[in-house]
N, C-alpha and C positions, 0 to 999 in steps of 0.2 A: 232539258236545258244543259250544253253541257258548260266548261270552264274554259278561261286564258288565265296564263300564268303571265305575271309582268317580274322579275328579277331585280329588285335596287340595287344601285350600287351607291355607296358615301362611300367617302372617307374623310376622318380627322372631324366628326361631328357634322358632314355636312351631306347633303341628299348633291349627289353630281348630276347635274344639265339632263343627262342623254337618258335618267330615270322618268322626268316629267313627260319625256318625250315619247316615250314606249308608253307611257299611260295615255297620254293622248290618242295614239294611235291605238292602241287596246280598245280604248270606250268608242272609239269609229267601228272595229271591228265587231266587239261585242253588239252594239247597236243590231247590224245587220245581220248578227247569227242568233243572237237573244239570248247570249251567254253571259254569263258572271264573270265580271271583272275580277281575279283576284292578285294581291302586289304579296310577294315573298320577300319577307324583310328580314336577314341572318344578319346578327349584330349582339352588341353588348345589350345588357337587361334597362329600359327604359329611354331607348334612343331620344333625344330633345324632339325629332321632326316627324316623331309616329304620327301626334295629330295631325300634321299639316297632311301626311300621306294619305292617312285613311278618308281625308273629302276628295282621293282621286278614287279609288278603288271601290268595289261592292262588300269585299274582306281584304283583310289583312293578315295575312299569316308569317308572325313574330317570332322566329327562331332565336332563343335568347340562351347567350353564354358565350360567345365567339369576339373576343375582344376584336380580333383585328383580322384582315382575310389571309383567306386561305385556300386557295382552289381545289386544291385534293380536298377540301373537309366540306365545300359547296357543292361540290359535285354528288359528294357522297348523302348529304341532307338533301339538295336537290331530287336526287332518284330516287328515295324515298318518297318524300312528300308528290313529286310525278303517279309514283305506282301510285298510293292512297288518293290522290284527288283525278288522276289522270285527264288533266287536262288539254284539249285537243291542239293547243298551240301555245309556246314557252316561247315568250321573248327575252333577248339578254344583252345587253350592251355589246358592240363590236370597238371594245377596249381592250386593252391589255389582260385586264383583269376576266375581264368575260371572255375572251380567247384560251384564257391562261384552263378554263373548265369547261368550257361548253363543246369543243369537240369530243373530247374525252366521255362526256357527260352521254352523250348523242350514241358515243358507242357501247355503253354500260346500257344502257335502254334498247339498244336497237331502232333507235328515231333517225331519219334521214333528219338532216341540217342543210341549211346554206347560209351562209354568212356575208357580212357586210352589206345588207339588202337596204334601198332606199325607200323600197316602199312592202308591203304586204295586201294583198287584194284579194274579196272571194269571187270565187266562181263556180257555179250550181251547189253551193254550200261548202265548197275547200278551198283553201287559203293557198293560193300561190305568190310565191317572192319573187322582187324586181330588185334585180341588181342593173350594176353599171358597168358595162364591156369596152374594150379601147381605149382606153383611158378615158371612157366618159360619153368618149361620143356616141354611143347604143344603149337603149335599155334592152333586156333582155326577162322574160317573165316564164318562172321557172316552175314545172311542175312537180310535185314533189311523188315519190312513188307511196303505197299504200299501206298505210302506218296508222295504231292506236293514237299516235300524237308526234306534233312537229317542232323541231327546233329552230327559232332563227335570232341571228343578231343584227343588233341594227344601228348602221351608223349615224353616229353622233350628226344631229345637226340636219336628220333626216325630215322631223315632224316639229311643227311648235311646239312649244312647252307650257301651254298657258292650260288651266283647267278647264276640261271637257267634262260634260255630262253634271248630272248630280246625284253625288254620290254621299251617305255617310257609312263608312267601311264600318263594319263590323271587326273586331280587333280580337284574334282568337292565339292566344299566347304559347310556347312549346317549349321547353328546357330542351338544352343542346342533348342529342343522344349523347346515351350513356356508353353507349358499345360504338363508338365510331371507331374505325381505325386509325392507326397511328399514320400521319401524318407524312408525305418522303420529302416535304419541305417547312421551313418554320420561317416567320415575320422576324425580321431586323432592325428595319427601320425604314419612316420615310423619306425619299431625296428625291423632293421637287425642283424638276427642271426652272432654269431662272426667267421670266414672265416678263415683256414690256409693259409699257402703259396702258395700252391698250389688244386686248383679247383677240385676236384674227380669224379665232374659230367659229365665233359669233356673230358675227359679221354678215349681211345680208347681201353684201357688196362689194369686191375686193378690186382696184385698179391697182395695177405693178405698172410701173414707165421707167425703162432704163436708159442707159447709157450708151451709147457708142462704145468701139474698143477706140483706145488712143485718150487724146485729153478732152478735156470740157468744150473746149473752144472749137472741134471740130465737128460736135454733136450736131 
């Protein structure tokens, strides 16, 4: 039996969207390979949402000590925890923040990546990724070449988020290494972009209807 690795991402105390979503899709995959789900949680020591995570996952693996992120320092715990569990496919959000390590991470391992994938599928037991080509109009289903284990990120908004499978994770805790390397950036601050009323990236359905050029009256 072997493993998936699922990657959280929060910030500011909260588990973000495109975490639930990678689990979902994890426990489809794991279904069909008869793999262990497991969710890699780096964060501060007693996250509020560990419980809520671990009825997504089979384990939970609790990297504690890390107040606030840091890509060089996830990559760096990442490939660790990779080699020791070597899990045959690592999900990771296709954010900011998951871009900010996960290429880097891919080539410290030697794993092929693809990124921005809407979906992950297997076939005679390997996982190939579907991305979106032309701006959309193509899927394209991507083989990967021949690797201990694979990287993909996956965008937001790809899978539902709603709880799949049943699961109660086992919750197996780790103090931040001791010997990490120094760090070639450091946390500042948050500055979140300013939000309307309502959310558009959630959205199951978007109509845009504009305007003519000229005035109203000629629309």
């Amino acid at each position: 039996m072997g493993e998936i690795f699922v990657v959280a991402e929060h910030r500011k105390g909260e588990v973000r969207e495109v975490t639930y979503q990678m689990l979902w899709k994890a426990n489809d995959l794991c279904q069909k390979l008869s793999h262990t789900l497991t969710l890699v949680l780096i964060g501060s020591k007693d996250e509020p949402f560990l419980d809520a995570l671990k009825e997504r996952a089979d384990k939970v693996v609790a990297v504690e000590g890390l107040q606030d992120f840091n890509g060089d320092l996830y990559k760096e715990i990442l490939f660790r925890l990779i080699q020791e569990h070597k899990p045959l496919l690592t999900l990771v959000a296709h954010t900011p923040w998951g871009m900010d390590f996960a290429p880097s991470l891919s080539v410290k391992l030697g794993f092929p990546i693809v990124t921005d994938c809407v979906d992950v599928v297997v076939d005679n037991g390997k996982p190939k990724a579907v991305r979106q080509i032309y701006s959309g109009k193509l899927f394209s289903r991507v083989t990967f070449r021949d690797a201990p284990g694979y990287l993909v990120t996956i965008r937001s908004g790809a899978f539902p988020a709603e709880k799949a499978g049943d699961h109660k994770g086992e919750v197996v805790r780790a103090p931040l290494p001791a010997d990490l390397p120094r760090a070639g950036k450091q946390f500042v601050a948050f500055e979140d972009a300013a939000a309307g009323e309502v959310d558009i990236t959630q959205a199951e359905l978007l109509v845009s209807i504009g305007r003519g050029v000229g005035e109203a009256d000629k629309v």
